[in-house]
Backbone as ProteinMPNN parsed JSONL, in Angstrom:
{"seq_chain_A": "XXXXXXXXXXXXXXXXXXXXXXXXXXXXXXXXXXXXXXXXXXXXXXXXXXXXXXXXXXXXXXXXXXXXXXXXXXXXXXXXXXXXXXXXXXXXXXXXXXXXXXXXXXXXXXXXXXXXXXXXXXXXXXXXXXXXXXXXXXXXX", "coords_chain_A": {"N_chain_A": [[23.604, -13.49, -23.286], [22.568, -11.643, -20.694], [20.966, -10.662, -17.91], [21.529, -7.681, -15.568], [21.263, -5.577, -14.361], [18.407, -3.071, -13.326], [16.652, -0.268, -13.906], [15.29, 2.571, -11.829], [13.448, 5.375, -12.234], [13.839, 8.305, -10.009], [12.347, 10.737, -7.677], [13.392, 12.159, -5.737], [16.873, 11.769, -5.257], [18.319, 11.428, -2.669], [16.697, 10.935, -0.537], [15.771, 8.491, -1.425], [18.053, 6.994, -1.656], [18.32, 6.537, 0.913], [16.164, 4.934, 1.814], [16.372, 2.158, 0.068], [18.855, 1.848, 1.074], [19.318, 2.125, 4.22], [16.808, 0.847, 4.849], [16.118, -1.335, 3.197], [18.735, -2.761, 3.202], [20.259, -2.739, 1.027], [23.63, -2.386, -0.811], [25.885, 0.039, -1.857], [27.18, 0.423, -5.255], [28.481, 1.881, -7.202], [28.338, 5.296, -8.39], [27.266, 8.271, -10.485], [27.375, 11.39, -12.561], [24.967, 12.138, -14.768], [24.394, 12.859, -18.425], [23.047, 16.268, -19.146], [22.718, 16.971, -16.476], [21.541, 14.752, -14.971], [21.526, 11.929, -12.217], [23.679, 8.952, -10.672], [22.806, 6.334, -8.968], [24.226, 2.807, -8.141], [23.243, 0.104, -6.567], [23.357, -2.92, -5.243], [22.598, -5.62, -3.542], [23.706, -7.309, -0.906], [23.544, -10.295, -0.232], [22.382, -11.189, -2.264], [23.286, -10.491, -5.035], [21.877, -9.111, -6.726], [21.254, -6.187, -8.47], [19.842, -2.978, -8.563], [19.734, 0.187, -10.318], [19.616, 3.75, -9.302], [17.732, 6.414, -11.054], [18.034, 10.046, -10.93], [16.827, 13.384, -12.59], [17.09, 16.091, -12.989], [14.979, 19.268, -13.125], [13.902, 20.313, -16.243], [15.923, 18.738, -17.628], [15.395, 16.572, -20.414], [14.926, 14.159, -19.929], [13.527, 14.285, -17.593], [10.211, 13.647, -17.824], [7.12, 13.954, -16.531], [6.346, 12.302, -13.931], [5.41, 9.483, -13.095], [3.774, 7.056, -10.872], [5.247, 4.106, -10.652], [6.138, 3.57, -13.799], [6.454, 1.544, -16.18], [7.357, -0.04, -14.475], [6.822, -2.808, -12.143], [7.077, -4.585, -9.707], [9.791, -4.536, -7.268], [11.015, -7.442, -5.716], [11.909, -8.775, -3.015], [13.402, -11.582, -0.705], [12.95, -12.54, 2.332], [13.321, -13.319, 5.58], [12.073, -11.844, 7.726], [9.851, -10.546, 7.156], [7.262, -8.632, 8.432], [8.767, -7.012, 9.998], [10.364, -5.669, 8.593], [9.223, -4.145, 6.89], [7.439, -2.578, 9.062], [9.959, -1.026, 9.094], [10.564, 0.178, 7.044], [8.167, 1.646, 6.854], [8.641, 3.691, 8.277], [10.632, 5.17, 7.154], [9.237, 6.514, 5.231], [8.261, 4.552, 3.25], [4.737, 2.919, 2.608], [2.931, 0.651, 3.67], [0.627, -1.039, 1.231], [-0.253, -3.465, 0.454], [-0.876, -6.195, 2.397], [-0.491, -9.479, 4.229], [-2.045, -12.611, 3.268], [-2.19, -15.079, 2.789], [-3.661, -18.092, 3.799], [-2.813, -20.472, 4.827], [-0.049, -19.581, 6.096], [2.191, -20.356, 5.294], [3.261, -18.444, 3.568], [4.446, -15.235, 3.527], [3.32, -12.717, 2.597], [4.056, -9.286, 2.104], [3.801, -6.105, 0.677], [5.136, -2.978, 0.186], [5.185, 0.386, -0.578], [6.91, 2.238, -2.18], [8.982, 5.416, -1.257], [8.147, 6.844, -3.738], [6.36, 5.567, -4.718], [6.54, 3.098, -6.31], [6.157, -0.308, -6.126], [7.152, -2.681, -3.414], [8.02, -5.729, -3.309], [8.077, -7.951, 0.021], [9.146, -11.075, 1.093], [8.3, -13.585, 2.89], [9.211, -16.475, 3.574], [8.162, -19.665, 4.683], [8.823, -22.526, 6.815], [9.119, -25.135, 5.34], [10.207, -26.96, 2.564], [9.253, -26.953, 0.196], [8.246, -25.08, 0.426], [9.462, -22.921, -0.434], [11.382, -19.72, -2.295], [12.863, -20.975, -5.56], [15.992, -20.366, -5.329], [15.797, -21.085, -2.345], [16.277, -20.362, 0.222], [15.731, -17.83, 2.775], [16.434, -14.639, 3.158], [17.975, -12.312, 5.117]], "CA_chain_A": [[23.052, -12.268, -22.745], [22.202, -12.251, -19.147], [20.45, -9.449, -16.9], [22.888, -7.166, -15.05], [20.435, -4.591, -13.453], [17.236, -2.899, -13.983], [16.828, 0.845, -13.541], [14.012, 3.17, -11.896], [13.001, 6.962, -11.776], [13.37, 8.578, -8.298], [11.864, 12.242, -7.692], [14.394, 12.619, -4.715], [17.354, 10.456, -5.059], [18.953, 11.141, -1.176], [15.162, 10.212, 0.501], [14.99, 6.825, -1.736], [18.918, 6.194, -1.183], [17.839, 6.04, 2.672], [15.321, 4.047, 1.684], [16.849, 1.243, -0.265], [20.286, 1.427, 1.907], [18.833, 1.75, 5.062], [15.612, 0.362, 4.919], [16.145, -2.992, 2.645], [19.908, -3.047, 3.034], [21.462, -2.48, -0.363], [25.128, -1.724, -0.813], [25.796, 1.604, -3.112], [28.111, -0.002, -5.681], [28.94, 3.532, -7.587], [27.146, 6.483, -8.841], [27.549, 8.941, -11.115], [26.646, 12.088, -13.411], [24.867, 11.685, -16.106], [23.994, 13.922, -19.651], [21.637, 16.563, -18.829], [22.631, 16.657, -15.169], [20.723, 13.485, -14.066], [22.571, 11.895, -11.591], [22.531, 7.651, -10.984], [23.527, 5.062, -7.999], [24.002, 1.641, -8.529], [23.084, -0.645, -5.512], [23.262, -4.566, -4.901], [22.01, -6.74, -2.457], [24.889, -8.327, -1.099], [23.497, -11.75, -0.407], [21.988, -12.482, -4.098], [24.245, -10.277, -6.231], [20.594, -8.597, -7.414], [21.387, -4.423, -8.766], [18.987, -1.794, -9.116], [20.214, 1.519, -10.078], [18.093, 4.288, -9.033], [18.072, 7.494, -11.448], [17.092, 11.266, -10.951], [17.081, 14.39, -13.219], [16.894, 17.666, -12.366], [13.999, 19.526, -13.875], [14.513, 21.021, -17.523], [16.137, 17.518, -17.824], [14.707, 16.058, -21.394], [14.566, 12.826, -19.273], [12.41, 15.202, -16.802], [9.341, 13.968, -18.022], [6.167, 13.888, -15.857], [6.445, 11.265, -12.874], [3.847, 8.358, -12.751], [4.53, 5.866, -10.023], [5.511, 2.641, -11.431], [5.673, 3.776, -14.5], [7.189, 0.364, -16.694], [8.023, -1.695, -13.585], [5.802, -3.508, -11.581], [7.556, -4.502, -7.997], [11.087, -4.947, -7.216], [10.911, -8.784, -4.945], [13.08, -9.1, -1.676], [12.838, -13.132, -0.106], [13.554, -12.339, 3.893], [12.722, -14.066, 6.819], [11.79, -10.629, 8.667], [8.812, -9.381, 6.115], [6.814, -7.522, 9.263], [9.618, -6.043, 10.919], [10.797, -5.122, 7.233], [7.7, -3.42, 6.536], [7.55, -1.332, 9.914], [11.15, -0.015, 9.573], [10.472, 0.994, 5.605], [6.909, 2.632, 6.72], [9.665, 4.66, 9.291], [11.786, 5.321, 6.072], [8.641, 7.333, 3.823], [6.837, 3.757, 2.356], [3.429, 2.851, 2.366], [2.321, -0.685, 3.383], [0.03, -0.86, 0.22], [-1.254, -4.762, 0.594], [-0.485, -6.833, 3.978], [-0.611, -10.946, 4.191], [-3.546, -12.923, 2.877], [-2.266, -16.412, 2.994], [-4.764, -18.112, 5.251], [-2.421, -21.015, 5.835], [0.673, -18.838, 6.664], [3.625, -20.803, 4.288], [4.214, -17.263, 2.603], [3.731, -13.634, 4.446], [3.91, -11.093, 1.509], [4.067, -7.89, 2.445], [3.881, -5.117, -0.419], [5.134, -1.636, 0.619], [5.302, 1.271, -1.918], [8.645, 2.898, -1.734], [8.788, 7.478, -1.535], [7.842, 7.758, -5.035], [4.74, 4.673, -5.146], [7.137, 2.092, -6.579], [5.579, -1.203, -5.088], [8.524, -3.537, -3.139], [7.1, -7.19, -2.411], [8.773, -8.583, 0.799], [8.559, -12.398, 1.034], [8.468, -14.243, 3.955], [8.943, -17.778, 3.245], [8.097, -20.686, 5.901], [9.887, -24.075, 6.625], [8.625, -26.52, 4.918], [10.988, -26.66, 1.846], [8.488, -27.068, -1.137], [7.419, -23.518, 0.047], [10.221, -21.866, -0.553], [11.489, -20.016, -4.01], [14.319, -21.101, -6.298], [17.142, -19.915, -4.482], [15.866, -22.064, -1.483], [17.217, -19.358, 1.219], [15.359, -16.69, 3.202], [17.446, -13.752, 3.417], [17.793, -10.823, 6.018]], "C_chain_A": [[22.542, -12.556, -21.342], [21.833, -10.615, -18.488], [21.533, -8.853, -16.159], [22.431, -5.821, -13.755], [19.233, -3.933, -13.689], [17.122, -1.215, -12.911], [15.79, 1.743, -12.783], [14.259, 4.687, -11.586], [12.784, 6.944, -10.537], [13.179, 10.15, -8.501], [12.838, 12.539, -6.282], [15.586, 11.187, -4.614], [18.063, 10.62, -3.311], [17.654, 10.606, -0.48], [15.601, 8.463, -0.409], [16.747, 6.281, -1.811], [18.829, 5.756, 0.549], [17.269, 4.58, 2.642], [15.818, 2.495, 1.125], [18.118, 0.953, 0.425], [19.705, 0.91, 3.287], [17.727, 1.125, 5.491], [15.802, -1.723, 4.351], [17.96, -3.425, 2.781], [21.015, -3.619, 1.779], [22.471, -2.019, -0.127], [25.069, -0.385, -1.854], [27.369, 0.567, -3.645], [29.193, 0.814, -6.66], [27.972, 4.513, -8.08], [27.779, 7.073, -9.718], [26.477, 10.567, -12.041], [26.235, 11.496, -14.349], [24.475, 13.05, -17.324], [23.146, 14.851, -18.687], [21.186, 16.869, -16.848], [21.943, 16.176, -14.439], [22.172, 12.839, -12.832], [21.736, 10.299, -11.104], [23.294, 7.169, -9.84], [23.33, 3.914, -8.23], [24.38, 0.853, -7.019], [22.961, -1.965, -5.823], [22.811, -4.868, -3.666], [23.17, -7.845, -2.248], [24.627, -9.832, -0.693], [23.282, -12.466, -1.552], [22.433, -11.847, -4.716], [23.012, -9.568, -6.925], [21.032, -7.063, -7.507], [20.136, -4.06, -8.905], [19.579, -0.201, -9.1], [18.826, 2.684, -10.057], [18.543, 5.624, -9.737], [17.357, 8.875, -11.302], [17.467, 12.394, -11.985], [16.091, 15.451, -13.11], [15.368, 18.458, -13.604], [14.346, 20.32, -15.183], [15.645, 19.89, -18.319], [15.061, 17.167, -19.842], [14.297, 14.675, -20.896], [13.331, 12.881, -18.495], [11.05, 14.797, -17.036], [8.19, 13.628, -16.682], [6.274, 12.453, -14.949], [5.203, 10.71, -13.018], [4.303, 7.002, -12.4], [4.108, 4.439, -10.494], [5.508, 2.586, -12.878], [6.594, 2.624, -15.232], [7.871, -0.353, -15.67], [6.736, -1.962, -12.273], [6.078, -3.816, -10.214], [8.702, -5.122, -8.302], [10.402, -6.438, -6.046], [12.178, -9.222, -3.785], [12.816, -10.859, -0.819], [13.623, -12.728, 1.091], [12.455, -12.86, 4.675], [11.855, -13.316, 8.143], [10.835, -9.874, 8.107], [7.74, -8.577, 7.472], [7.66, -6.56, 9.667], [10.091, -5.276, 9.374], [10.069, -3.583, 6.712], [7.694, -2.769, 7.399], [8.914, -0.218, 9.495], [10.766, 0.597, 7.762], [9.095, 1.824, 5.866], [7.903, 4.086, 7.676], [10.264, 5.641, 8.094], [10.882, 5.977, 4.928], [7.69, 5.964, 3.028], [5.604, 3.861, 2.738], [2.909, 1.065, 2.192], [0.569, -0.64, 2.673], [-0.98, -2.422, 0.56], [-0.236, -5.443, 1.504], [-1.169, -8.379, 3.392], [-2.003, -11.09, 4.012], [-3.08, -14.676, 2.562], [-2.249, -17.17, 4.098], [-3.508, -19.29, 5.477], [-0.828, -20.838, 5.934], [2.017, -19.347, 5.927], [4.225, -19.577, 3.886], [3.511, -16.158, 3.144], [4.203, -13.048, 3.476], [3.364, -10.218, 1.783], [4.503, -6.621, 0.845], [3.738, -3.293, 0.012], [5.84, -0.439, -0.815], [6.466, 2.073, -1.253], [7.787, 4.791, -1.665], [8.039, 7.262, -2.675], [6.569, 6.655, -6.092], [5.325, 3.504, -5.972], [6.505, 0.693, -5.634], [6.795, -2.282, -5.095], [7.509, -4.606, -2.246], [8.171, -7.321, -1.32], [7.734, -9.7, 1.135], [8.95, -12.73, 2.2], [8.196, -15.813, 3.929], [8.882, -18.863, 4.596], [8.499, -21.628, 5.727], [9.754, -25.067, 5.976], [9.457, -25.59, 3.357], [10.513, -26.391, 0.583], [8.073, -25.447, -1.216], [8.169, -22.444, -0.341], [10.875, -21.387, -2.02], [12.427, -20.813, -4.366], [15.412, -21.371, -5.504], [17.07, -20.966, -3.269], [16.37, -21.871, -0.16], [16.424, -18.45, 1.282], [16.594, -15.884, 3.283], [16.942, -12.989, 4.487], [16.856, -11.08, 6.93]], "O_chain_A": [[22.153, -13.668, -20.985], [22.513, -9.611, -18.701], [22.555, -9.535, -16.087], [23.005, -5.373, -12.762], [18.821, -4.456, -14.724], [17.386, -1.048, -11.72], [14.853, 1.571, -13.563], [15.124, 5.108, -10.818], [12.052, 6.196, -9.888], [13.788, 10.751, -9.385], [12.655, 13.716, -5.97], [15.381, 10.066, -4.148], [18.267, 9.508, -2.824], [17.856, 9.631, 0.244], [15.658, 7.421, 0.245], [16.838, 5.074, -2.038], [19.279, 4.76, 1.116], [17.653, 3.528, 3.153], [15.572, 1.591, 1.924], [18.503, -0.215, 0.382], [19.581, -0.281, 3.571], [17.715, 0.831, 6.686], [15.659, -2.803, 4.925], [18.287, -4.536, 2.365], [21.962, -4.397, 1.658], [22.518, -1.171, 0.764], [24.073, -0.052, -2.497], [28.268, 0.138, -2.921], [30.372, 0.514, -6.848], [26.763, 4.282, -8.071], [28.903, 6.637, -9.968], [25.252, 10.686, -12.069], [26.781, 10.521, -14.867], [24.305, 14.184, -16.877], [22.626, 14.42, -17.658], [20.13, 16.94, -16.219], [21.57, 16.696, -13.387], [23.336, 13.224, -12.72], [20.536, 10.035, -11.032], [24.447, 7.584, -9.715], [22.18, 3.671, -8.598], [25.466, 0.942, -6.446], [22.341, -2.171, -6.866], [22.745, -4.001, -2.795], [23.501, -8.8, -2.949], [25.575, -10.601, -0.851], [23.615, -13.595, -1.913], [22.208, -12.386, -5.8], [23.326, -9.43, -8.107], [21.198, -6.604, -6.377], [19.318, -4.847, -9.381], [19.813, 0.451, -8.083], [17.678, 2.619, -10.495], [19.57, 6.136, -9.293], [16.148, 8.909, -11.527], [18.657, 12.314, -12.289], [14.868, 15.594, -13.134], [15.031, 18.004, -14.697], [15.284, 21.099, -15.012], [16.132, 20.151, -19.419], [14.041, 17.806, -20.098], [13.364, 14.09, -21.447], [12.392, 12.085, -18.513], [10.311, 15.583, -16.444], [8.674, 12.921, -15.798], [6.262, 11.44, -15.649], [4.13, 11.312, -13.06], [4.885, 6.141, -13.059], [3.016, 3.888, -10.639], [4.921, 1.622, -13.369], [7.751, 2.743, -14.829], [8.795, -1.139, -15.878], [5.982, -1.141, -11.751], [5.295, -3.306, -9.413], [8.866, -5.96, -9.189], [9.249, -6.299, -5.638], [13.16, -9.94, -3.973], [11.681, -11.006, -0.365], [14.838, -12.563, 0.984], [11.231, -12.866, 4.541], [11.264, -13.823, 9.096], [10.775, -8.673, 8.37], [7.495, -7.47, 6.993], [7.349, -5.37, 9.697], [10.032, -4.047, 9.389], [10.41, -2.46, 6.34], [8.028, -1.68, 6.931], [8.891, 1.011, 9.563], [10.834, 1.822, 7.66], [8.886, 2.724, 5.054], [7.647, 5.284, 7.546], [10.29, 6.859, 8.266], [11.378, 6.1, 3.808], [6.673, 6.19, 2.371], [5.269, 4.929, 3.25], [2.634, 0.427, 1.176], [-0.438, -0.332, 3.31], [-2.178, -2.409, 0.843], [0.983, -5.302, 1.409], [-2.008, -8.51, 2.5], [-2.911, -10.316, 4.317], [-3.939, -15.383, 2.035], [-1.449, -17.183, 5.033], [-3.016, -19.056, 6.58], [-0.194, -21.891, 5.864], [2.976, -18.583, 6.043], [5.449, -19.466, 3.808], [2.287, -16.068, 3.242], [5.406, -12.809, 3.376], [2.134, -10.189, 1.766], [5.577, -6.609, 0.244], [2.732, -2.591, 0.112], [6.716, -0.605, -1.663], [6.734, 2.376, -0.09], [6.648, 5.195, -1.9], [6.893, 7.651, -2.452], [6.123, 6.723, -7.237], [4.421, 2.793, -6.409], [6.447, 0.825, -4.411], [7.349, -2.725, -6.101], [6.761, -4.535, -1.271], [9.254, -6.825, -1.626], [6.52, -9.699, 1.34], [9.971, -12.205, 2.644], [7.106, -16.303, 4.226], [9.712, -18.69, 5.489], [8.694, -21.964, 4.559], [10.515, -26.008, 6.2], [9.434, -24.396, 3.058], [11.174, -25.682, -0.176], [7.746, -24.757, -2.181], [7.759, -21.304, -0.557], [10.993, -22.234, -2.905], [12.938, -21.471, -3.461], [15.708, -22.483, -5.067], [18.049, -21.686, -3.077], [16.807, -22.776, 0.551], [16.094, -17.938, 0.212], [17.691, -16.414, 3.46], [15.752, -12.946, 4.8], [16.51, -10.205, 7.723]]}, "name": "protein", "num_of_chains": 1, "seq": "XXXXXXXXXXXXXXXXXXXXXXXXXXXXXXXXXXXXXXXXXXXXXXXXXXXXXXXXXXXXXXXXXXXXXXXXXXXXXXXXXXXXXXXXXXXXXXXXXXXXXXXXXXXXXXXXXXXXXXXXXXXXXXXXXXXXXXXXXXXXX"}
């Protein structure tokens, strides 16, 4: 069994496809209708192969129910070498820099901006020294 994507509620899906295309630079990998005329896009990250599909439904929807931001997910995690400039062009794009850097000796700049709909998106900013960096072992973007 292995992870494949992970899904979230959007209250406007054309504002938060801006947002995740143009803003963090996701690919759109397809979309579709769904039951109930919801309607879904499925995006990647073409350097780490990472999906999130983003779903909306129309009101009178049974899916429809009452919006509450973040409701079962906690923050999507981006590792880029550009977490300020990241963070200006997504506050351009409808976010909300929510919590700004706090590591006094500067190895890791996390930036936490709340997407349109209060979703919180960490951007990492990892520094040179190699021990500091995650897993992967690669800033992106």
């Amino acid at each position: 069994m292995g992870l494949i994507y992970f899904g979230i509620r959007v209250t406007d899906l054309e504002r938060s496809l801006r947002f995740y295309q143009d803003g963090l630079g996701l690919v759109r990998l397809r979309g579709g209708r769904m039951p109930h005329g919801g309607r879904r896009v499925l995006l990647a990250d073409p350097g780490t192969g990472q999906r999130v599909e983003l779903n909306w439904y129309p009101p009178g929807s049974p899916y429809a129910t009452p919006y509450v931001p973040g409701e079962g997910l906690d923050h999507l995690g981006f590792s880029t070498g550009k977490a300020a400039d990241i963070a200006r062009r997504l506050e351009r794009l409808g976010g909300r820099v929510v919590l700004r850097p706090t590591d006094p000796d500067g190895v890791r700049q996390n930036y936490y901006v709340g997407d349109p709909d209060g979703n919180w998106i960490e951007l990492m900013a990892w520094g040179t020294s190699r021990k500091s960096r995650p897993a992967s072992g690669k800033a992106s973007r």
